[in-house]
Backbone as CSV, one residue per row, in Angstrom:
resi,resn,N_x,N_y,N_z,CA_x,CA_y,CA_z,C_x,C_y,C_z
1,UNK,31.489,34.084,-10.216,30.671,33.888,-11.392,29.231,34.276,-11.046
2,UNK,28.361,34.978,-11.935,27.232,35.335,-11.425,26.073,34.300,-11.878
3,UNK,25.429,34.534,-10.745,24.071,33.023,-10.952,23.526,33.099,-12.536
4,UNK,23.464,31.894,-12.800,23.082,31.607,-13.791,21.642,32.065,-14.511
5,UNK,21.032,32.793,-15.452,19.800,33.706,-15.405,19.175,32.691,-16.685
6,UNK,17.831,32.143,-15.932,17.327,30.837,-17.194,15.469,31.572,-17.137
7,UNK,15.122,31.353,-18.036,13.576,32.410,-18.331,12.739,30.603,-17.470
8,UNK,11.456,31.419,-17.603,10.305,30.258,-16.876,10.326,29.080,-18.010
9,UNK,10.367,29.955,-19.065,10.185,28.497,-20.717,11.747,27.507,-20.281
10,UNK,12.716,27.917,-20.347,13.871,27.345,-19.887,13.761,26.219,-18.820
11,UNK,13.194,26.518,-17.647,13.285,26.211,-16.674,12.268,25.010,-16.560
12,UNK,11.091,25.246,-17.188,10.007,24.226,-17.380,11.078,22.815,-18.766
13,UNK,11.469,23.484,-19.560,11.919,22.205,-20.735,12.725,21.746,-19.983
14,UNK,14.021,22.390,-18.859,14.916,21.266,-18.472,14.288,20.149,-17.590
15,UNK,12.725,20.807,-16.948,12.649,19.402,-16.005,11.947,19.038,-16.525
16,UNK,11.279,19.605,-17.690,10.996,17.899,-18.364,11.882,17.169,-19.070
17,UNK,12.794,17.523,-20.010,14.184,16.741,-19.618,14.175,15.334,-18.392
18,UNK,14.029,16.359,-17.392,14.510,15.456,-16.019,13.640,14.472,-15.781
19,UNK,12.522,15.097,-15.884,11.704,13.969,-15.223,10.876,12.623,-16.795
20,UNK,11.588,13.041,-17.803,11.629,12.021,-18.922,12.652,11.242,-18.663
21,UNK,13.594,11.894,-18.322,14.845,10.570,-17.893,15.544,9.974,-17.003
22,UNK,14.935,10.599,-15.665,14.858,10.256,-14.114,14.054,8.975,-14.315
23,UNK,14.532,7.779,-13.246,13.949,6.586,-12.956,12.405,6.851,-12.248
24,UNK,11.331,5.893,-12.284,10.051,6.394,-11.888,9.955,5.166,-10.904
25,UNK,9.557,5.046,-9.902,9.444,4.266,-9.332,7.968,3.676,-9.102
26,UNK,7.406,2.120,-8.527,5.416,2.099,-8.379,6.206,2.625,-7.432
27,UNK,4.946,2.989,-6.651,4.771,2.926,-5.355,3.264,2.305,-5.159
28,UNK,3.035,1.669,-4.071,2.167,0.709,-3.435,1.217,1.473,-2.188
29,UNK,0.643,1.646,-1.618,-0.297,2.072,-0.110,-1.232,0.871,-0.086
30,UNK,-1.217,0.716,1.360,-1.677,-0.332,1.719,-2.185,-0.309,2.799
31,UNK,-3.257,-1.066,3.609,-3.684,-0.742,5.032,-4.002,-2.009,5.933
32,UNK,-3.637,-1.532,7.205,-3.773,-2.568,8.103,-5.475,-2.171,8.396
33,UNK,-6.807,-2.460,8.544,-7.698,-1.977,9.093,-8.571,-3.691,9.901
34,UNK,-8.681,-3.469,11.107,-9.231,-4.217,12.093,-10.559,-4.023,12.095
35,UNK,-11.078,-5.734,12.415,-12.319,-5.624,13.034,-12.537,-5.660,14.736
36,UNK,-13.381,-5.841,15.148,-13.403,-5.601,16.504,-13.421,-6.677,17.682
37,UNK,-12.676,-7.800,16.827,-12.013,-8.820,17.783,-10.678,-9.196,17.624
38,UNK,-9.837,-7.493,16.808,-8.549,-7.561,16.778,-8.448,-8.335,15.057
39,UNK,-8.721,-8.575,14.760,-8.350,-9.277,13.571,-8.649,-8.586,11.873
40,UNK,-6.976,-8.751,11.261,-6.812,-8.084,9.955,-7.350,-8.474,8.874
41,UNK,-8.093,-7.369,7.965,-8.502,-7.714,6.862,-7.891,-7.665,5.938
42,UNK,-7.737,-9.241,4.680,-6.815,-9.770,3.826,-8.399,-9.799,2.704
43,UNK,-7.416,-9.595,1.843,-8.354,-9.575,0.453,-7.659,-10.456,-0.566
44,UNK,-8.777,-11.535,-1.019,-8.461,-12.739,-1.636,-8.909,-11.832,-3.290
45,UNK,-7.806,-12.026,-3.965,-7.673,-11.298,-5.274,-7.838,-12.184,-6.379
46,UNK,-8.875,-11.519,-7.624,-9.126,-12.286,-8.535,-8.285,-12.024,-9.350
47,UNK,-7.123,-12.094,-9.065,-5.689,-11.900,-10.150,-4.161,-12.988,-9.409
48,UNK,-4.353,-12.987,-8.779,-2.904,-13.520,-8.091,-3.530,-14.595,-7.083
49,UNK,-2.964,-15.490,-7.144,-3.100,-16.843,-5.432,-2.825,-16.039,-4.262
50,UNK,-2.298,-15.525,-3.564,-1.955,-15.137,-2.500,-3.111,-13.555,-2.678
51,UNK,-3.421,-13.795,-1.068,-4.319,-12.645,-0.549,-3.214,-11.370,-0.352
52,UNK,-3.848,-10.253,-0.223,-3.138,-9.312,-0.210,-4.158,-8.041,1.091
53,UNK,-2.993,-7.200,1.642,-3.865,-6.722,2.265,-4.539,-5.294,1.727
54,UNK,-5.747,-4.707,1.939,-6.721,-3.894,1.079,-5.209,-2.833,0.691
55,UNK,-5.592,-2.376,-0.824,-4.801,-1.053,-0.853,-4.530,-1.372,-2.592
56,UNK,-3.673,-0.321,-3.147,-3.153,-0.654,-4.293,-2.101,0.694,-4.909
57,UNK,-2.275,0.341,-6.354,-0.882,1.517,-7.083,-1.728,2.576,-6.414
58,UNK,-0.685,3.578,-6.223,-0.686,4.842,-6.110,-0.583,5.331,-7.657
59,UNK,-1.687,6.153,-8.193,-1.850,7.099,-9.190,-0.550,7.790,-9.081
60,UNK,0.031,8.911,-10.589,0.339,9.714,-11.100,-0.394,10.753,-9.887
61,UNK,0.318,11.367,-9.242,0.028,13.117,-8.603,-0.787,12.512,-7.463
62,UNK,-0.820,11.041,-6.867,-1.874,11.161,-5.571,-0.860,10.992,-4.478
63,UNK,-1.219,10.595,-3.640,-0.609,10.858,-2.510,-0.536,9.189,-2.030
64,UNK,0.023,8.307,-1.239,-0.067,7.369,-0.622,-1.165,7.262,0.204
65,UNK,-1.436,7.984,1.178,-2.899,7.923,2.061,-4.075,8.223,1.063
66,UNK,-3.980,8.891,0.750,-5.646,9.235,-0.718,-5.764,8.172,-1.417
67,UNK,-4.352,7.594,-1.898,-4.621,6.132,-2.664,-5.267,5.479,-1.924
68,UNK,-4.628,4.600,-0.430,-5.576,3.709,0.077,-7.085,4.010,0.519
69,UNK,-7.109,4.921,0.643,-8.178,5.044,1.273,-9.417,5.716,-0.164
70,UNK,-8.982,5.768,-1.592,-9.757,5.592,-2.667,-9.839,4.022,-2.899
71,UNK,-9.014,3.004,-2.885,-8.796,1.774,-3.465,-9.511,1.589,-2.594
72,UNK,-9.448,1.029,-1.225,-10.740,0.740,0.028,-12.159,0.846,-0.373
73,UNK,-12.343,2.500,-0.551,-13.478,2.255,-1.233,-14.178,1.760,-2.417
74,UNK,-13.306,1.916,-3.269,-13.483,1.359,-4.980,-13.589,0.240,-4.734
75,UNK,-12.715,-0.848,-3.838,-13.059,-2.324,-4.447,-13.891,-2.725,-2.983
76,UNK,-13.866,-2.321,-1.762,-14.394,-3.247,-0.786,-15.699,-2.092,-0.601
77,UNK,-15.489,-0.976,-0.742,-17.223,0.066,-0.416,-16.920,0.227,0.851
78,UNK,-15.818,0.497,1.456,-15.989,0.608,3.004,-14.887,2.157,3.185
79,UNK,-15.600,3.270,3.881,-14.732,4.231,4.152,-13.847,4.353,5.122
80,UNK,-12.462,4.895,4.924,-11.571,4.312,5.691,-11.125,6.289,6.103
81,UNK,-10.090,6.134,7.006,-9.057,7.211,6.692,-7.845,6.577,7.435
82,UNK,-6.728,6.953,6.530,-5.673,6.926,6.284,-4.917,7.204,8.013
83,UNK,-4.505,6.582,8.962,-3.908,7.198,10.066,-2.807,7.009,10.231
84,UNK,-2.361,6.595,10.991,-0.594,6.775,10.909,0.192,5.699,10.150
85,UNK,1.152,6.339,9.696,2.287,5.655,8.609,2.804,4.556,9.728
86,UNK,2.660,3.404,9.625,3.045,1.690,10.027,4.753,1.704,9.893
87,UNK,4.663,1.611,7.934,5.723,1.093,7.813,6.297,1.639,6.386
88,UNK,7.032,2.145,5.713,7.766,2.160,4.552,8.559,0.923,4.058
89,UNK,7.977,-0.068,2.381,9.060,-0.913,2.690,9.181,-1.121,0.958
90,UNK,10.453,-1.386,0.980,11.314,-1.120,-0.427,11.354,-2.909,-0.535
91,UNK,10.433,-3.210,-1.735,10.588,-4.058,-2.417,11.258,-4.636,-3.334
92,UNK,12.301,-5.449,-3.072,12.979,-5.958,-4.960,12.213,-6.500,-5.942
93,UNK,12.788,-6.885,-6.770,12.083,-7.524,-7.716,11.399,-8.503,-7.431
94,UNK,10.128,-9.145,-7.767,9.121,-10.148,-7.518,8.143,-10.935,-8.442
95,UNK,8.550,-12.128,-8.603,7.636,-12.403,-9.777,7.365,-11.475,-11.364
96,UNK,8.414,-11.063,-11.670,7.938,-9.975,-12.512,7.774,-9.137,-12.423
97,UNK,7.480,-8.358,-11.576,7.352,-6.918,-10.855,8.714,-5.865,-10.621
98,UNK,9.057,-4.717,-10.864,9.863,-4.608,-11.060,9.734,-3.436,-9.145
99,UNK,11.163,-3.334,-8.591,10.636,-2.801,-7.290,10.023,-1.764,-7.106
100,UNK,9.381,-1.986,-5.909,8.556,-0.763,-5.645,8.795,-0.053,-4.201
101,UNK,8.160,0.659,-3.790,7.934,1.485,-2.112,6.686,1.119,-1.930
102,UNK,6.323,0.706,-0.635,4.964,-0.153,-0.255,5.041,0.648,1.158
103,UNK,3.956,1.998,1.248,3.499,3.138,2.593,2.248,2.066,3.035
104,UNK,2.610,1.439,4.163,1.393,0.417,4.939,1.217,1.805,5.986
105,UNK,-0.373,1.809,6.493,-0.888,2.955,6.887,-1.860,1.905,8.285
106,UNK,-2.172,2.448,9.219,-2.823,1.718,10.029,-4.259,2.811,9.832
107,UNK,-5.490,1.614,9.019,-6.493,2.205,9.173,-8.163,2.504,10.080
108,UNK,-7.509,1.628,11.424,-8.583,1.733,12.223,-8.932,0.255,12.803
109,UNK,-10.082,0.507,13.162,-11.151,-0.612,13.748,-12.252,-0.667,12.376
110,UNK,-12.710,-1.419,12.039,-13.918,-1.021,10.890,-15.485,-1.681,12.379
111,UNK,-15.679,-0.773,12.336,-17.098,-0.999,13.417,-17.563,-2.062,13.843
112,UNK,-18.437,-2.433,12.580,-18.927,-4.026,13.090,-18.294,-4.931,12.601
113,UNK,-17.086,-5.227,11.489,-16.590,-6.409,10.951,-17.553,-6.556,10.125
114,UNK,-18.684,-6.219,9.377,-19.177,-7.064,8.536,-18.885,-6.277,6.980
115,UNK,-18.588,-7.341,6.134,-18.303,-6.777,4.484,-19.850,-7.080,4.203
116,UNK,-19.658,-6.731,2.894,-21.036,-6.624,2.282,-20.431,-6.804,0.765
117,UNK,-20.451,-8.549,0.383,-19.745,-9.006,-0.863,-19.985,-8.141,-1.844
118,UNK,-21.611,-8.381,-2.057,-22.428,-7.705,-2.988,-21.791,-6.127,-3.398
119,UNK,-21.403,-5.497,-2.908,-20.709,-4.228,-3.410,-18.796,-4.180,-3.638
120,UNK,-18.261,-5.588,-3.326,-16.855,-5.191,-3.727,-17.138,-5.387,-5.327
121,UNK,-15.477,-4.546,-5.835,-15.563,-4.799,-7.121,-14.898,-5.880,-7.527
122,UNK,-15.848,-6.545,-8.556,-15.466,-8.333,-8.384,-14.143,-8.069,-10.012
123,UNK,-14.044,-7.599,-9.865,-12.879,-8.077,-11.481,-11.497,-7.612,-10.652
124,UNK,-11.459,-7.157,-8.854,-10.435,-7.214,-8.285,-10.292,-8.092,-7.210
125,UNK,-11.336,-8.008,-6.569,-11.882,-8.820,-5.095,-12.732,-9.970,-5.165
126,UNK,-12.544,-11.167,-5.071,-12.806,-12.141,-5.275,-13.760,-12.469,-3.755
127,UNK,-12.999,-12.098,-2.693,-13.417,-12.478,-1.275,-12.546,-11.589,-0.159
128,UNK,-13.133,-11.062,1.420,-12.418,-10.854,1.673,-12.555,-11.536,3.527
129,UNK,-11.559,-11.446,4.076,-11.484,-12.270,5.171,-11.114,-11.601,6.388
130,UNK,-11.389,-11.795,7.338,-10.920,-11.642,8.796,-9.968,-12.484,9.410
131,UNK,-8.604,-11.801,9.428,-7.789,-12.983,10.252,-6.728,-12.852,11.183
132,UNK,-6.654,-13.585,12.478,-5.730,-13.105,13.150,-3.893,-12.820,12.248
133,UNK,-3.809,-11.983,12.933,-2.132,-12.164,12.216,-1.129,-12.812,11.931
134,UNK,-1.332,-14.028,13.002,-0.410,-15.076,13.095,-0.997,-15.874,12.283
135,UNK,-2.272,-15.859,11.732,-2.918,-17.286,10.796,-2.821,-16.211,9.589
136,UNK,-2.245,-14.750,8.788,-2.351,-14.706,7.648,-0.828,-15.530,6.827
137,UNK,0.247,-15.950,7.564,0.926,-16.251,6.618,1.450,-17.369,5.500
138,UNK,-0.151,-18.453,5.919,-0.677,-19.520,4.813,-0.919,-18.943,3.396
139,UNK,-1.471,-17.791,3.760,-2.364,-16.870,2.938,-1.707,-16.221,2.118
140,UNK,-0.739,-15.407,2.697,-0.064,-13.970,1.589,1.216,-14.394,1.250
141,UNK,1.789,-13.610,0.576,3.447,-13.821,-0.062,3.958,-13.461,1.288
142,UNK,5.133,-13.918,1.171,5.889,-14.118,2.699,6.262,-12.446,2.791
143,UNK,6.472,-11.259,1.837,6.897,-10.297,2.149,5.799,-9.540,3.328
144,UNK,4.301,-9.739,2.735,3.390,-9.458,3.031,3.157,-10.065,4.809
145,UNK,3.529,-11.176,4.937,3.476,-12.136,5.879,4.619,-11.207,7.094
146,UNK,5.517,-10.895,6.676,7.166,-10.501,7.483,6.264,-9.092,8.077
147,UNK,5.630,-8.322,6.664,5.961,-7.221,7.259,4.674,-7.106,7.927
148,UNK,3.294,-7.679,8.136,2.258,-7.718,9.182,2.361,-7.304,10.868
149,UNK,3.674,-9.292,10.816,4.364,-9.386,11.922,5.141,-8.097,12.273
150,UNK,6.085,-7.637,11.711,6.626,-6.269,12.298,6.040,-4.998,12.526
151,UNK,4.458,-4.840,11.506,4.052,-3.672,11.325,3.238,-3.231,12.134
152,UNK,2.192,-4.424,11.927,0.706,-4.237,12.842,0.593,-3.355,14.181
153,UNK,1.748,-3.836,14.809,1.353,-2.969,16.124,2.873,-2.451,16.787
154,UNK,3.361,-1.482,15.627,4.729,-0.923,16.039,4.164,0.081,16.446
155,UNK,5.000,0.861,17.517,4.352,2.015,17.802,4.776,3.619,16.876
156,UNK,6.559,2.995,16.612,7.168,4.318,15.821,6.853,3.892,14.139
157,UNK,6.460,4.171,13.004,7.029,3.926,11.707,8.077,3.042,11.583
158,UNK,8.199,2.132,10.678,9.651,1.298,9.908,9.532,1.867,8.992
159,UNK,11.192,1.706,8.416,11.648,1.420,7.739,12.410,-0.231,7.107
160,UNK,11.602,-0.351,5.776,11.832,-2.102,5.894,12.587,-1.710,4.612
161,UNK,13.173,-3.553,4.181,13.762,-3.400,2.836,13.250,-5.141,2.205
162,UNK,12.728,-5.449,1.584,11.788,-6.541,1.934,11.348,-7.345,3.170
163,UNK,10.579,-6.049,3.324,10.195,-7.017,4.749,11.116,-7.283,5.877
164,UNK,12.636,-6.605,5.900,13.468,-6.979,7.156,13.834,-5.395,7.629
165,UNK,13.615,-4.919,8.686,14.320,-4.300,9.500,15.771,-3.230,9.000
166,UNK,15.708,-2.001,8.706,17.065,-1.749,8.547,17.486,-0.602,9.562
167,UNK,18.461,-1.016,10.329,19.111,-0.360,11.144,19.323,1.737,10.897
């Protein structure tokens, strides 16, 4: 049978077709970034009880690393870059949330540790904190809590599936 012959107009309507009725998934970026006595910065959110660590949705057409490291700056004013992929982790459903993919990125040392309140953006960031790893899991949702412990200082990438390990 000879290959099928479809014009550029053709070819553009079927994937939009596709991608109108293909599942969309969030996706999440997120960052581990240290101050310089080892300890992770958690951001106390003026939307939810539990701290979360800096990062957020990934836009329509951005990338996971460009996200965090735009959200970083938008709500805390601090420039980051994006370095190696931590962890990939597939979230179920949560409180309402329907699942997502959460790219945790390890973003450094931040120099001196000091924030500067006065420039986060307050209708997201309420406060943000310095804390060893073992004292954030008072603090965050336990997914957040699991995957710290596994992430922070892996040397290869995970793959998680809330927060556990998959073979």
């Amino acid at each position: 049978m000879p290959p099928r012959e479809e014009t550029e107009r053709d070819r553009l309507r079927r994937i939009a077709i596709l991608n109108a009725r293909l599942p969309k998934k969030r996706t999440i970026a997120q960052g581990v970034l240290r101050n310089p006595a080892g300890e992770v910065l958690l951001c106390e959110l003026s939307y939810k009880k539990e701290w979360d660590l800096p990062g957020g949705v990934v836009d329509p057409g951005e990338s996971p690393a460009t996200c965090v490291e735009r959200e970083v700056q938008e709500e805390l004013a601090i420039e980051v870059t994006a370095g190696r992929l931590l962890a990939v982790n597939w979230l179920p459903p949560w409180r309402g949330w329907e699942d997502a993919l959460l790219y945790l990125f390890d973003l450094g040392t931040h120099e001196t540790g000091e924030l500067d309140p006065s420039r986060f953006l307050r209708r997201e960031i309420a406060g943000a904190h310095w804390l060893p790893v073992a004292d954030a899991a008072p603090r965050v949702a336990p997914y957040t809590a699991r995957m710290l412990e596994l992430a922070s200082d892996t040397v290869h990438p995970l793959y998680l599936e809330n927060s556990e390990p998959v073979a």
